[in-house]
PyMOL CGO cylinders between C-alpha atoms (Angstrom):
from pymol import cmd
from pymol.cgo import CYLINDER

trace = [
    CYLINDER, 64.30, 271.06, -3.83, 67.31, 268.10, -3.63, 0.3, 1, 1, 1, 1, 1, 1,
    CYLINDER, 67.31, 268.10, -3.63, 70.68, 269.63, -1.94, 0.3, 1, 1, 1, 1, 1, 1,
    CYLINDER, 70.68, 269.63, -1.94, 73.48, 270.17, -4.27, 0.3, 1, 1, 1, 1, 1, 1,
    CYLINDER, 73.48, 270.17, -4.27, 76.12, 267.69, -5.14, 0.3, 1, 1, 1, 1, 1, 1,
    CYLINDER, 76.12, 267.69, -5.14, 79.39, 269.29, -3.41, 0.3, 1, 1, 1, 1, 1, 1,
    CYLINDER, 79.39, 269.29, -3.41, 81.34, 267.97, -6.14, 0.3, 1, 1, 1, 1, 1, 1,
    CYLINDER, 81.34, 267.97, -6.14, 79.31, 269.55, -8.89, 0.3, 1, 1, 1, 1, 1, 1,
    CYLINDER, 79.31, 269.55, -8.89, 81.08, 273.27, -7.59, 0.3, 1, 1, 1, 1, 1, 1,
    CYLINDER, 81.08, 273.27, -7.59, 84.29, 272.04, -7.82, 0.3, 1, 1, 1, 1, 1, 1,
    CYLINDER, 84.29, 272.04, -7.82, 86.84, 272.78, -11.12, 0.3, 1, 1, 1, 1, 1, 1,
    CYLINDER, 86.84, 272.78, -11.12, 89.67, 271.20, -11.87, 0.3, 1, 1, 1, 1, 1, 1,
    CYLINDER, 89.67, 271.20, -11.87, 92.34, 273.56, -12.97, 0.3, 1, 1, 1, 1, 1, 1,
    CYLINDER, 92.34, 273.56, -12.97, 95.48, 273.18, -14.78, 0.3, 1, 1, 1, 1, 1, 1,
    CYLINDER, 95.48, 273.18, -14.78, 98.39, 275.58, -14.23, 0.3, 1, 1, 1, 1, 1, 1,
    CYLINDER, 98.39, 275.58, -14.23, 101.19, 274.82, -16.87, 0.3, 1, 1, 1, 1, 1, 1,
    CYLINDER, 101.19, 274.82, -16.87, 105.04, 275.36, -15.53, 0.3, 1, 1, 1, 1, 1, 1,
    CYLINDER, 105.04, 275.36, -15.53, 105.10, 278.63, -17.25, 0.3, 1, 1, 1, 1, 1, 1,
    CYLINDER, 105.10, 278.63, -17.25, 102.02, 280.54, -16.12, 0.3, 1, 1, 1, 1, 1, 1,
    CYLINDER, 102.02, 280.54, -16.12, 102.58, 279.10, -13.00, 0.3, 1, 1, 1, 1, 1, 1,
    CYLINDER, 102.58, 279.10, -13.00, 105.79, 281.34, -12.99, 0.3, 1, 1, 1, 1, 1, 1,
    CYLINDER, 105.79, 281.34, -12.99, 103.97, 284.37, -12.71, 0.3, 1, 1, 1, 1, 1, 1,
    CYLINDER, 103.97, 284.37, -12.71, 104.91, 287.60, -14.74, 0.3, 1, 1, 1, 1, 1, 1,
    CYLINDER, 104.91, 287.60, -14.74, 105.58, 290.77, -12.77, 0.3, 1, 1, 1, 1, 1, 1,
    CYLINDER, 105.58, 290.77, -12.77, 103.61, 293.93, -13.00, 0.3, 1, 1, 1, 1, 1, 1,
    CYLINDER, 103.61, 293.93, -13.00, 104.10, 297.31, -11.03, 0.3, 1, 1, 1, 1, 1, 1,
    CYLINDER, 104.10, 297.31, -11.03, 101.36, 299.15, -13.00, 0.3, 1, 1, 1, 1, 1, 1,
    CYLINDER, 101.36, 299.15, -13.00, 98.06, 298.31, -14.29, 0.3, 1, 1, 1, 1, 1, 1,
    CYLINDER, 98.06, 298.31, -14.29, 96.47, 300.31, -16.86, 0.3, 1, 1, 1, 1, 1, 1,
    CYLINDER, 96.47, 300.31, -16.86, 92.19, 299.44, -17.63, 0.3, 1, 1, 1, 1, 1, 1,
    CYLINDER, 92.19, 299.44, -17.63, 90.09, 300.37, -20.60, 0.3, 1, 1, 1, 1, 1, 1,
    CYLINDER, 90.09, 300.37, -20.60, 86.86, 299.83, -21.29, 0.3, 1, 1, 1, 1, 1, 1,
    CYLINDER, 86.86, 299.83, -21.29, 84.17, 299.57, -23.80, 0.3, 1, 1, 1, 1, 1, 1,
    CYLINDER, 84.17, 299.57, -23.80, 80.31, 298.35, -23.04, 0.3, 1, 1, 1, 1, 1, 1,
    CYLINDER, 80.31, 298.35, -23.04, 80.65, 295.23, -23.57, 0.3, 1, 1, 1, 1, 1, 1,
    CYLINDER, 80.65, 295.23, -23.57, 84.19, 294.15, -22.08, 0.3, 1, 1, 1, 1, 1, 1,
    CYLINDER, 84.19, 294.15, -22.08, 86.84, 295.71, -19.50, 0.3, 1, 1, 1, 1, 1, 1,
    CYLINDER, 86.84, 295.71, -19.50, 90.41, 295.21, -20.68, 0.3, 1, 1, 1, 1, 1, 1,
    CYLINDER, 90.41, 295.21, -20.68, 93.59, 295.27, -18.20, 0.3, 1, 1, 1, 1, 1, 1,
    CYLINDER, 93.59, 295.27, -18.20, 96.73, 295.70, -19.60, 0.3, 1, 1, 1, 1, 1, 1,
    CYLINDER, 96.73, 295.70, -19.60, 99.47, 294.70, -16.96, 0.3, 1, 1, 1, 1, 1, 1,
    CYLINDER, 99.47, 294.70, -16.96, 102.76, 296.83, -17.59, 0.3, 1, 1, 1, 1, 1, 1,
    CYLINDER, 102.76, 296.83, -17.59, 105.89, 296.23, -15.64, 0.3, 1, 1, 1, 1, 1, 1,
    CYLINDER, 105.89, 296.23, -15.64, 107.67, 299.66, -15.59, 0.3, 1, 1, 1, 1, 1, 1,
    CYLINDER, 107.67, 299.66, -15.59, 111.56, 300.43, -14.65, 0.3, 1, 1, 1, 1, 1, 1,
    CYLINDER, 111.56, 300.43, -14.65, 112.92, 303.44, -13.13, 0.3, 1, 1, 1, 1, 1, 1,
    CYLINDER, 112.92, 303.44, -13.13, 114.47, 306.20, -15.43, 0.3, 1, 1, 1, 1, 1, 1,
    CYLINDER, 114.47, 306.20, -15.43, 113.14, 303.95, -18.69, 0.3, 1, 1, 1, 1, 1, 1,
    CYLINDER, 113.14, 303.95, -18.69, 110.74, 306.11, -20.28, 0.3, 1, 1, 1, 1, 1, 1,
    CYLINDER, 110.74, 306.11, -20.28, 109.67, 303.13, -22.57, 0.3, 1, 1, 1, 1, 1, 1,
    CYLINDER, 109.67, 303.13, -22.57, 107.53, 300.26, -20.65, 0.3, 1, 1, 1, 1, 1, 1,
    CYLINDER, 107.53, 300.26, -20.65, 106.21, 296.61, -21.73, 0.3, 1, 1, 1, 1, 1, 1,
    CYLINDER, 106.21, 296.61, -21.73, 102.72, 295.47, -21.45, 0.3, 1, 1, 1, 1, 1, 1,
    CYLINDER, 102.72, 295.47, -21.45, 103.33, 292.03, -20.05, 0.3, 1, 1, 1, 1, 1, 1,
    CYLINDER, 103.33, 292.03, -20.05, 99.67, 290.36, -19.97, 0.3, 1, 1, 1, 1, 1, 1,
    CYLINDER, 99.67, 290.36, -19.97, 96.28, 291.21, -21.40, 0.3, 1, 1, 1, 1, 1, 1,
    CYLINDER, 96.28, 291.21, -21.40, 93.24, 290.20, -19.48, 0.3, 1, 1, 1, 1, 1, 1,
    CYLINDER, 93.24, 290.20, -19.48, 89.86, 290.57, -21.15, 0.3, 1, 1, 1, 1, 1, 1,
    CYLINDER, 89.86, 290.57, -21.15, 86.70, 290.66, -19.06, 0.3, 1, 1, 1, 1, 1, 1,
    CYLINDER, 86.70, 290.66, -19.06, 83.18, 290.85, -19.34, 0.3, 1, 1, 1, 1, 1, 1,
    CYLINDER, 83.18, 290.85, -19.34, 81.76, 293.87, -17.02, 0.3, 1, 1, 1, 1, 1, 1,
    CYLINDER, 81.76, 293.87, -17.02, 80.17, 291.40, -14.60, 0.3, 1, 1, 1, 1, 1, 1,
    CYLINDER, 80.17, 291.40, -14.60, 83.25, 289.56, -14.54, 0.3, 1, 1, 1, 1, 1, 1,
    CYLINDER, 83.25, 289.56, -14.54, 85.17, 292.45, -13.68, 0.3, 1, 1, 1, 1, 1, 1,
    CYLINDER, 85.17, 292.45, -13.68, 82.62, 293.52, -10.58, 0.3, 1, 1, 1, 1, 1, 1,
    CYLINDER, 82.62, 293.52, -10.58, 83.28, 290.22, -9.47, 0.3, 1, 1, 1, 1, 1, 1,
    CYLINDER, 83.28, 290.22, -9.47, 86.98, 290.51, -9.73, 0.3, 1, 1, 1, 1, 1, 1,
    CYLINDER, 86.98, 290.51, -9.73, 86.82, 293.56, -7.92, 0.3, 1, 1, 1, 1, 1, 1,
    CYLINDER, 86.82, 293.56, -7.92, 84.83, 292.02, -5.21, 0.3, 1, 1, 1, 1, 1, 1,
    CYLINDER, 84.83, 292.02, -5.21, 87.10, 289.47, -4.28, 0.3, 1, 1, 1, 1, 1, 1,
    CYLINDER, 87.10, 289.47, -4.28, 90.18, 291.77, -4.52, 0.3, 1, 1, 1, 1, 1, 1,
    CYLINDER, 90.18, 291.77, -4.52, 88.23, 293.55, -1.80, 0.3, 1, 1, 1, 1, 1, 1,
    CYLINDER, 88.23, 293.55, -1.80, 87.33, 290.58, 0.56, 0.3, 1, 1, 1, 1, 1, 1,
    CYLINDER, 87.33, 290.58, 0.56, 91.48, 289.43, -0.11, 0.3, 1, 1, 1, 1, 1, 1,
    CYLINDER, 91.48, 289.43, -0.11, 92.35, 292.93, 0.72, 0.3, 1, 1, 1, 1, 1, 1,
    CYLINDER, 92.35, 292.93, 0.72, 90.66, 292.70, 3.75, 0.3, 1, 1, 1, 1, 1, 1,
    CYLINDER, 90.66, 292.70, 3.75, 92.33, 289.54, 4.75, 0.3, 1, 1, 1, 1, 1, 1,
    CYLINDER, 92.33, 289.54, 4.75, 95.09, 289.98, 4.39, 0.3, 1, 1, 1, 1, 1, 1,
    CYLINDER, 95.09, 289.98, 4.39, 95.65, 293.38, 6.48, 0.3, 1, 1, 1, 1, 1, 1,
    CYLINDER, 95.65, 293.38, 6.48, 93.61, 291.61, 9.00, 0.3, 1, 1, 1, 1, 1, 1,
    CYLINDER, 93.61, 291.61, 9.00, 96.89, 289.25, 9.42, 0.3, 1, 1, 1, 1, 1, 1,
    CYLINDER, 96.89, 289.25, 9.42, 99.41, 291.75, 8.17, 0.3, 1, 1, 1, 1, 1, 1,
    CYLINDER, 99.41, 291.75, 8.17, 98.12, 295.17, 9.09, 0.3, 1, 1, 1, 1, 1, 1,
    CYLINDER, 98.12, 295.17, 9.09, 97.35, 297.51, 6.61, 0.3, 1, 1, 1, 1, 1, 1,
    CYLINDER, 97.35, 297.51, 6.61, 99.01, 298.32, 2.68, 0.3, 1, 1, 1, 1, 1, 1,
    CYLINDER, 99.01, 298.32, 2.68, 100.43, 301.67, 2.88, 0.3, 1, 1, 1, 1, 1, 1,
    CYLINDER, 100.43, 301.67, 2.88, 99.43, 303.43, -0.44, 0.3, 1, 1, 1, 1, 1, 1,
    CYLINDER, 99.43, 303.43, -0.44, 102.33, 305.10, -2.78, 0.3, 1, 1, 1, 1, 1, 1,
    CYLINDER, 102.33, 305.10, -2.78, 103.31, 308.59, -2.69, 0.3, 1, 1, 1, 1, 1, 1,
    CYLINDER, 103.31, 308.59, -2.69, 102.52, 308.24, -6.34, 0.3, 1, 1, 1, 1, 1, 1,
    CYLINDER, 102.52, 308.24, -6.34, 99.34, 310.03, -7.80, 0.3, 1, 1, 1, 1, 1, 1,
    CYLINDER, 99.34, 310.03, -7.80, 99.90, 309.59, -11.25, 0.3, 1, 1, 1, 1, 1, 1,
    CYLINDER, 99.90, 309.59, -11.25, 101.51, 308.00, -14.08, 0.3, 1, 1, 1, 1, 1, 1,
    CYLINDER, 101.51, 308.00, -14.08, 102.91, 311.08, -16.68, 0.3, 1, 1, 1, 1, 1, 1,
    CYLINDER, 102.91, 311.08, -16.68, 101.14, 309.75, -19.78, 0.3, 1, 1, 1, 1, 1, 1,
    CYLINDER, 101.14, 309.75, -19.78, 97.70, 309.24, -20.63, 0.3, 1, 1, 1, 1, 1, 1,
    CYLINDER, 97.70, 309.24, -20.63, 97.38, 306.53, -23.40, 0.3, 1, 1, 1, 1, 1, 1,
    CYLINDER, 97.38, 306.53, -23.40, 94.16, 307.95, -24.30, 0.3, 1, 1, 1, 1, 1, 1,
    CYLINDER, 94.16, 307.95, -24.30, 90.22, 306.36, -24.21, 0.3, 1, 1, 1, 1, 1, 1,
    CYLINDER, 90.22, 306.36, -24.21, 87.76, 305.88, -21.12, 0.3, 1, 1, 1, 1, 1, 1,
    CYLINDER, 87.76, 305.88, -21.12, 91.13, 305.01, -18.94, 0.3, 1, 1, 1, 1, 1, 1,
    CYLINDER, 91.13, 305.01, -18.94, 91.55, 304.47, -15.04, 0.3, 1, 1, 1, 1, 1, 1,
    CYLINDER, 91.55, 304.47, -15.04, 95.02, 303.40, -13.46, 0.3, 1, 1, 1, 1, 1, 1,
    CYLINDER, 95.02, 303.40, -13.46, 95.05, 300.89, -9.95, 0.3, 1, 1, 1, 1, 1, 1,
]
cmd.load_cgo(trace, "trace")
């Protein structure tokens, strides 16, 4: 079996000015169906009772395993230098948008 080329794992990426910006997001709302898992990042203001979906992200369900995954291992890293994310008082968002639905 020949080693791999290191250069073969590499991708070149291109981030354009205005994704590179970033869009804010203080709720994120996830769907699925059996073929896909769909995240729908809202950014929600106090005492507004009417809220924007910012981005869409579609992802396969093995995509989204692996997502989860490395929001674990970052997780981890990050209270290992900064000690560890207090959770909100919050427990729920009053409204249900109906469907197989879980909120992070």
């Amino acid at each position: 079996m020949e080693p791999k080329n290191p250069a073969q794992n590499k991708i070149n990426l291109e981030l354009s000015d205005e994704v590179a910006e970033g869009i804010y997001s203080n709720l994120a709302i996830i769907t699925h169906s059996r073929s896909e898992f769909i995240i729908d990042f809202v950014k929600m203001l106090p005492g507004i009772p009417k809220a924007k979906v910012k981005s869409r992200i579609i992802l396969t369900p093995q995509h989204a395993k692996r997502l989860v995954k490395a929001l674990i291992d970052n997780i981890k890293k990050f209270e290992s230098l900064h000690g560890e994310i207090k959770e909100s008082d919050i427990d729920q968002i009053p409204f249900n948008l109906g469907g197989p639905t879980a909120q992070a």
